[in-house]
N, CA, C and O atoms as a MOPAC input file, in Angstrom:
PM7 MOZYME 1SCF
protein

 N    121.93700 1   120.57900 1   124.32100 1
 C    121.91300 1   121.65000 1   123.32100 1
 C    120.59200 1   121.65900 1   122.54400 1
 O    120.05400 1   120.55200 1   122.55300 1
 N    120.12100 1   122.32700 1   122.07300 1
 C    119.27500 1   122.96200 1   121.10000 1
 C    118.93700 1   122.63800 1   120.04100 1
 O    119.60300 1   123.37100 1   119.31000 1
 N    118.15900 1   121.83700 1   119.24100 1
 C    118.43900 1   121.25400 1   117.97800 1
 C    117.90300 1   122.34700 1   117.31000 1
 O    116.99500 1   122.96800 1   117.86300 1
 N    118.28600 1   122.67600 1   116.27100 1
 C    117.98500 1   124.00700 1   115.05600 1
 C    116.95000 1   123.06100 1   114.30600 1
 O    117.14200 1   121.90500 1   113.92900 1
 N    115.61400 1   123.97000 1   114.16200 1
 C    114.67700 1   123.31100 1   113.37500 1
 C    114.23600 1   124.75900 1   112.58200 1
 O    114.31200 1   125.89500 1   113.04900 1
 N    113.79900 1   124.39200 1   111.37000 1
 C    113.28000 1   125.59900 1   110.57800 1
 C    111.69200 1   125.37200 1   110.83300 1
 O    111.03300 1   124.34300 1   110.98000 1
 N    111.38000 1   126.61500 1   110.82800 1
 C    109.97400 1   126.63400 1   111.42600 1
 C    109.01500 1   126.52800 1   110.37700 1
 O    107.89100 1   126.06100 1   110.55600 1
 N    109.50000 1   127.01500 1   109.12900 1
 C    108.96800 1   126.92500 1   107.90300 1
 C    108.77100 1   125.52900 1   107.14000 1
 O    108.03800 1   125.32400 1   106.17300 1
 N    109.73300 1   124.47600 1   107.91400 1
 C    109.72000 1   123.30200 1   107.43900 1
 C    108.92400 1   122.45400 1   108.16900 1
 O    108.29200 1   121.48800 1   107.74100 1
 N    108.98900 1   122.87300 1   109.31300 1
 C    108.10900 1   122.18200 1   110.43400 1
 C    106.77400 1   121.45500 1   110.13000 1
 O    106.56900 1   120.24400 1   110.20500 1
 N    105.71200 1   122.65100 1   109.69200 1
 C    104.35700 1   122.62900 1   109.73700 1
 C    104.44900 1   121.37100 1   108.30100 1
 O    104.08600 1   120.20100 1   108.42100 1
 N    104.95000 1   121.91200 1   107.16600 1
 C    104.82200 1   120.56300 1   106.38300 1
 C    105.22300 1   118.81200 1   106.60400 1
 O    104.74000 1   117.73300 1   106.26200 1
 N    106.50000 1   119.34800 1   107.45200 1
 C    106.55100 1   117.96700 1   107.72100 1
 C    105.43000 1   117.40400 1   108.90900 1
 O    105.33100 1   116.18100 1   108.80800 1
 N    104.60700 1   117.93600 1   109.95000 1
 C    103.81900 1   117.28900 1   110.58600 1
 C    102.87800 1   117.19400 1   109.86700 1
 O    102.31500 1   116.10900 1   110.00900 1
 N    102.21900 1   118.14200 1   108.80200 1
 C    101.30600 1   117.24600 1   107.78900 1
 C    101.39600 1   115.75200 1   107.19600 1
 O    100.70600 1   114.73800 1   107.08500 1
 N    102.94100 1   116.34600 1   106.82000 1
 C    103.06100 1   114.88200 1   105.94200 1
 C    103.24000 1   113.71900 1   107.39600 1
 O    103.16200 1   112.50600 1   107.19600 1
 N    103.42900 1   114.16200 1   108.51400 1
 C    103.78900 1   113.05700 1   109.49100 1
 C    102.49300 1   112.64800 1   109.98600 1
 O    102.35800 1   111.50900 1   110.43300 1
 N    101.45600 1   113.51900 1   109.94900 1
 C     99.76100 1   113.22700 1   110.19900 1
 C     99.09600 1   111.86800 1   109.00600 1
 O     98.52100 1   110.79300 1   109.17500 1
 N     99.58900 1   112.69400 1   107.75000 1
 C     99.20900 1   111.62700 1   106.64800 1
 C     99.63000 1   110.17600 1   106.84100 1
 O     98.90400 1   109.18800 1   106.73600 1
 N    101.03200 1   110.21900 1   107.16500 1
 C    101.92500 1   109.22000 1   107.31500 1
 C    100.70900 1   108.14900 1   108.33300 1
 O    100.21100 1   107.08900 1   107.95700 1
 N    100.50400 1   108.79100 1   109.55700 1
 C     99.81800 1   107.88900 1   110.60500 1
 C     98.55400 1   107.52800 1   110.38100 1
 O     97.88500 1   106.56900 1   110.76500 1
 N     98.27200 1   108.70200 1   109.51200 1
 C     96.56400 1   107.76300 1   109.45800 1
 C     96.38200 1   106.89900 1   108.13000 1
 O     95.23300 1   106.52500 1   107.89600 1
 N     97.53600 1   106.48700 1   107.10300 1
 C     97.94200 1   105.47900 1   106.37600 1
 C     98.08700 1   104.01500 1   107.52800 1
 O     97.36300 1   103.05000 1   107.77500 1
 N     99.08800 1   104.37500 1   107.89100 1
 C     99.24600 1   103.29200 1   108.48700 1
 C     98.16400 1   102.83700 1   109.58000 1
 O     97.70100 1   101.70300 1   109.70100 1
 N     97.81600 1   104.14300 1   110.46800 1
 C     96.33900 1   103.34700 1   110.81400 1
 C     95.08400 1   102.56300 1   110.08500 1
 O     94.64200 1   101.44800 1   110.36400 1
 N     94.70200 1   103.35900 1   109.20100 1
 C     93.47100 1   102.63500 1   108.28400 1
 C     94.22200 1   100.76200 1   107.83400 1
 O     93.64200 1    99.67600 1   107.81200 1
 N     95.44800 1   101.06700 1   107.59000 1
 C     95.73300 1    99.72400 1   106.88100 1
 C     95.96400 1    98.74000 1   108.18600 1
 O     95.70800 1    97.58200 1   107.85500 1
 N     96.26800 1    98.81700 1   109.22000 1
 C     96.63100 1    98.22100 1   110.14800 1
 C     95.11200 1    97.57600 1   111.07900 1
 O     95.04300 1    96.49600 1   111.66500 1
 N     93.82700 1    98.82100 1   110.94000 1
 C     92.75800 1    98.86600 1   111.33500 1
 C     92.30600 1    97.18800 1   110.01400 1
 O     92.09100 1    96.07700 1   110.49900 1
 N     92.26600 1    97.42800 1   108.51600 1
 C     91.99400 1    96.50800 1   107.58700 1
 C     92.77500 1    95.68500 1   108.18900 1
 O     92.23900 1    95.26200 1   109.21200 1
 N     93.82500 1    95.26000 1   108.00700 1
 C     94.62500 1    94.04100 1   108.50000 1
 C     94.55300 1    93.28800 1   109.56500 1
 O     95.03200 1    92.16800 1   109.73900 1
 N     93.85700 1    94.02800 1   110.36400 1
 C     93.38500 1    93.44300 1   111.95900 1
 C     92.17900 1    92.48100 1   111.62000 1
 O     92.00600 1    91.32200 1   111.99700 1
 N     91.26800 1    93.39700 1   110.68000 1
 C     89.84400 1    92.74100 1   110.65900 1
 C     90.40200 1    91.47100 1   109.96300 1
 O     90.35000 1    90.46400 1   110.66900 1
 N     90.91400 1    91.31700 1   108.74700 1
 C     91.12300 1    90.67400 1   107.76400 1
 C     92.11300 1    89.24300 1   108.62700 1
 O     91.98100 1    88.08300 1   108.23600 1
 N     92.64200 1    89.45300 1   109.28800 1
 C     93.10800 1    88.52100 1   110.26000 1
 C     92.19100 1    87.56900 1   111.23800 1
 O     92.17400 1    86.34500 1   111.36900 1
 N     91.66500 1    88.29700 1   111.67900 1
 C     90.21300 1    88.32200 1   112.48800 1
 C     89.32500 1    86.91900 1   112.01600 1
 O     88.91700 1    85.87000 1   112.51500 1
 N     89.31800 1    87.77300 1   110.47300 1
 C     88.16600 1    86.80700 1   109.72900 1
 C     88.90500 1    85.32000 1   109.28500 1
 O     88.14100 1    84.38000 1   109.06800 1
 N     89.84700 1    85.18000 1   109.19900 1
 C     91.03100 1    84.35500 1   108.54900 1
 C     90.89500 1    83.15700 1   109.35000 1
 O     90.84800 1    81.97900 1   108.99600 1
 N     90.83000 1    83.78600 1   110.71300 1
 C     91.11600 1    82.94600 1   111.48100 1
 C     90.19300 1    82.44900 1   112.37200 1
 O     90.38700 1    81.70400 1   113.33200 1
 N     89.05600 1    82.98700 1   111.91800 1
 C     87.82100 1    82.52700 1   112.31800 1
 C     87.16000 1    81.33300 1   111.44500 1
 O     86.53800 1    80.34700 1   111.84200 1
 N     87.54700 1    81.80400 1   109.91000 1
 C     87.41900 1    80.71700 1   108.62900 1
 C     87.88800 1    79.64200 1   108.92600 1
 O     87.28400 1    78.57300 1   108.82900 1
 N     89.40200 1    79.84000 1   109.46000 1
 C     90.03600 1    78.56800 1   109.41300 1
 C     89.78200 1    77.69900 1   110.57500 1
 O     90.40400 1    76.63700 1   110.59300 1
 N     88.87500 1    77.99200 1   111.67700 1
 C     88.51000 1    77.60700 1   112.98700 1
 C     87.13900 1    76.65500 1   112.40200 1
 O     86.91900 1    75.45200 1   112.54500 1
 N     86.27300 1    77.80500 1   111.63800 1
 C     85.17300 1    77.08200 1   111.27100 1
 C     85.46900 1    75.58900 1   110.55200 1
 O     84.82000 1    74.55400 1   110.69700 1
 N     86.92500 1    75.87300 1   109.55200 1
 C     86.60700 1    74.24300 1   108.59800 1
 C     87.67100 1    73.61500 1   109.42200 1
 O     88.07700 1    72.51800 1   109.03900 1
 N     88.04700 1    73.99600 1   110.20400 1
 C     88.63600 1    72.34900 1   111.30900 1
 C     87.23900 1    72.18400 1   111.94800 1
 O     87.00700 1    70.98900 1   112.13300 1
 N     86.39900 1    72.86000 1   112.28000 1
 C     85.27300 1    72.00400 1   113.13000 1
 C     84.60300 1    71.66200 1   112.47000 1
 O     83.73000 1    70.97100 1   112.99600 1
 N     84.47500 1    71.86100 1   110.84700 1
 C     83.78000 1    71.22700 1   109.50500 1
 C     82.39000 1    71.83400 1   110.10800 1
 O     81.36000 1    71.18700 1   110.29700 1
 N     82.56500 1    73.03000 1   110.33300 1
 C     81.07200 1    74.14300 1   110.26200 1
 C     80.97300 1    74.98400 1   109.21000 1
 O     82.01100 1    75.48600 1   108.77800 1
 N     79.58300 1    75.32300 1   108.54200 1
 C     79.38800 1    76.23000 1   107.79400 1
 C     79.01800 1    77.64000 1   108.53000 1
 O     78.37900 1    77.92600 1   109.54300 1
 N     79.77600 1    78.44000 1   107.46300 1
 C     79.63600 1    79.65300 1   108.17000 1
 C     78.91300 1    81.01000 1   107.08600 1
 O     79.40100 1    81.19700 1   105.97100 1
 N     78.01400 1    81.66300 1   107.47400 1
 C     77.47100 1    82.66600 1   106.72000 1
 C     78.84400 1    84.23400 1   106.91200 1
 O     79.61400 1    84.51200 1   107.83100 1
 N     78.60700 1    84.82100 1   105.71900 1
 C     79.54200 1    86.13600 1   105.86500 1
 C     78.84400 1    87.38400 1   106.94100 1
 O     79.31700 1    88.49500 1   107.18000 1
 N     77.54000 1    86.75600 1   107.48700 1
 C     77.33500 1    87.69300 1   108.23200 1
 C     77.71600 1    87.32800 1   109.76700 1
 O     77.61500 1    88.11700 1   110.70800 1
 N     78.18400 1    85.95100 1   109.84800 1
 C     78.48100 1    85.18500 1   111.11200 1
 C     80.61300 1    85.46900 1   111.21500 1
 O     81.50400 1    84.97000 1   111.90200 1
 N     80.56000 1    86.50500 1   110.12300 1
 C     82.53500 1    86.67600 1   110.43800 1
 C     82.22900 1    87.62400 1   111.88200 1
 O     81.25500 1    88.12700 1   112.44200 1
 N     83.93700 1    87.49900 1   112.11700 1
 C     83.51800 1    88.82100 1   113.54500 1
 C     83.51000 1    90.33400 1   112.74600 1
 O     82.67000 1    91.22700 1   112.85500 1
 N     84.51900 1    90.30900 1   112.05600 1
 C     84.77500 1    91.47100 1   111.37200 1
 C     84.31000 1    92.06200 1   109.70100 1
 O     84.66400 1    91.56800 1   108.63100 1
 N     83.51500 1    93.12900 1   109.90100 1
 C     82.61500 1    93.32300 1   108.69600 1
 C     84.36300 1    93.98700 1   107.66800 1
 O     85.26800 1    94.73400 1   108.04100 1
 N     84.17600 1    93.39900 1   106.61900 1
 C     85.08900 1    94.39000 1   105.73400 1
 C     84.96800 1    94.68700 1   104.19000 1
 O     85.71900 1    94.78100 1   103.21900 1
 N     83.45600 1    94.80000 1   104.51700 1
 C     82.52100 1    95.24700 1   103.27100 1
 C     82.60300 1    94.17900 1   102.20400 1
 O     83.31500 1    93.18900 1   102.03500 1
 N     81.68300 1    94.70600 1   101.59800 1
 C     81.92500 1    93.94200 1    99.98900 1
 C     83.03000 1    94.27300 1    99.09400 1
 O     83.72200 1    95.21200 1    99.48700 1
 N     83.29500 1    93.84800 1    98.21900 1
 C     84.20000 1    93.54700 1    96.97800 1
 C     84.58400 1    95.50500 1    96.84000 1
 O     85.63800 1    96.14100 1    96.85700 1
 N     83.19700 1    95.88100 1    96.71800 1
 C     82.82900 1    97.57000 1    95.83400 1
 C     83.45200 1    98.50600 1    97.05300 1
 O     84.12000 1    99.51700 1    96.83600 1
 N     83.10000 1    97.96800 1    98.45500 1
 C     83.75800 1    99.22300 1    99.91200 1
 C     85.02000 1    98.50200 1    99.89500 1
 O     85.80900 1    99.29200 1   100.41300 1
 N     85.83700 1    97.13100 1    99.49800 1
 C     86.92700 1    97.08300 1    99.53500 1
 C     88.15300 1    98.17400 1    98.54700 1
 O     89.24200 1    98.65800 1    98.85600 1
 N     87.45800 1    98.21700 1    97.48600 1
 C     87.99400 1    98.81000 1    96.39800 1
 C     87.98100 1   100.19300 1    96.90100 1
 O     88.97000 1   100.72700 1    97.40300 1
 N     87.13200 1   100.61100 1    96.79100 1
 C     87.01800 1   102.35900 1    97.38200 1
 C     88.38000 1   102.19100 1    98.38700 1
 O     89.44100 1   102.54000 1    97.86900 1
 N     88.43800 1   101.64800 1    99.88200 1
 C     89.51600 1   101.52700 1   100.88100 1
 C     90.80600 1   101.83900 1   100.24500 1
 O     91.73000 1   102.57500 1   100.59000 1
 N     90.63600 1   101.14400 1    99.30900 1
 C     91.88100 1   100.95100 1    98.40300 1
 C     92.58800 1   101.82200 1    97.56600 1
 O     93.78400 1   101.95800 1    97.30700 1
 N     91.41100 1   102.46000 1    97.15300 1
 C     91.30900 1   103.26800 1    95.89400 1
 C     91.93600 1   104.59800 1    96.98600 1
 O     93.06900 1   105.06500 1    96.86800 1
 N     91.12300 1   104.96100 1    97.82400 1
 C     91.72100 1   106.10800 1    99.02400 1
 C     92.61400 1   105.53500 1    99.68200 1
 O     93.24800 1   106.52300 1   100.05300 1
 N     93.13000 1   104.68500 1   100.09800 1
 C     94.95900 1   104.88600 1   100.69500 1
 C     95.66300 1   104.73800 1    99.51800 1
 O     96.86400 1   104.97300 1    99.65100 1
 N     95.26600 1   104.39000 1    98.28100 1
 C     96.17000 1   104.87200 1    97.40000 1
 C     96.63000 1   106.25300 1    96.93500 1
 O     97.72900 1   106.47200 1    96.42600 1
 N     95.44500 1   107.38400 1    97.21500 1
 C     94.86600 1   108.55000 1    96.84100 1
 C     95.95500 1   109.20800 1    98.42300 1
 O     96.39400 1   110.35600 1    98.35900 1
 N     96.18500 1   108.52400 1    99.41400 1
 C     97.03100 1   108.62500 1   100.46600 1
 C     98.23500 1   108.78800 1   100.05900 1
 O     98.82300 1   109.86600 1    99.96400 1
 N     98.66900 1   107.66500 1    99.79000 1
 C     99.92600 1   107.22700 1    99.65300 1
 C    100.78400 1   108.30800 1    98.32700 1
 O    101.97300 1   108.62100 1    98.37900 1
 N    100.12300 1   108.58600 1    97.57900 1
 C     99.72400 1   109.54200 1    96.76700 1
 C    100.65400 1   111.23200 1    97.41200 1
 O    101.78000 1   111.70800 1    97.26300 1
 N     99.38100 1   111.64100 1    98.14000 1
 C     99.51400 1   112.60200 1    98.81400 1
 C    100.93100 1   112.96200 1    99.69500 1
 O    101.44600 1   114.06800 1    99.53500 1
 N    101.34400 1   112.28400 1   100.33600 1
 C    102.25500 1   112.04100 1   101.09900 1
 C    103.64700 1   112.08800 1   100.16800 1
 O    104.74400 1   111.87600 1   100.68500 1

């Protein structure tokens, strides 16, 4: 059978279902890196190596591009 969908409701909800995915992408994209680096840290001090922040695998800005990230999936989360 046929599921009854309003067509008028449609288009908003795939907005909000677009928003929805690229939330969870960006944060999942951060969480990958942030894992990445974690576990690269924790590799370095079992082999009791020093490591520079430009020697992580994954760049995830400074303190100031973390905040912004932040500041916009909040501005997301928001929206949605």
């Amino acid at each position: 059978p046929i599921f009854p969908v309003e067509h008028q409701l449609f288009s908003v909800l795939k907005k909000r279902l677009n928003l929805a995915k690229r939330i969870d992408t960006e944060e999942h994209r951060f969480n990958k890196k942030k894992r990445q680096n974690e576990w690269f840290e924790k590799a370095a001090r079992e082999m009791d190596m020093l490591i520079d922040d430009e020697e992580l695998m994954s760049d995830l800005g400074d303190s100031f591009e973390q905040s912004g990230r932040k500041q916009e999936l909040r501005q997301l989360r928001t929206d949605l």
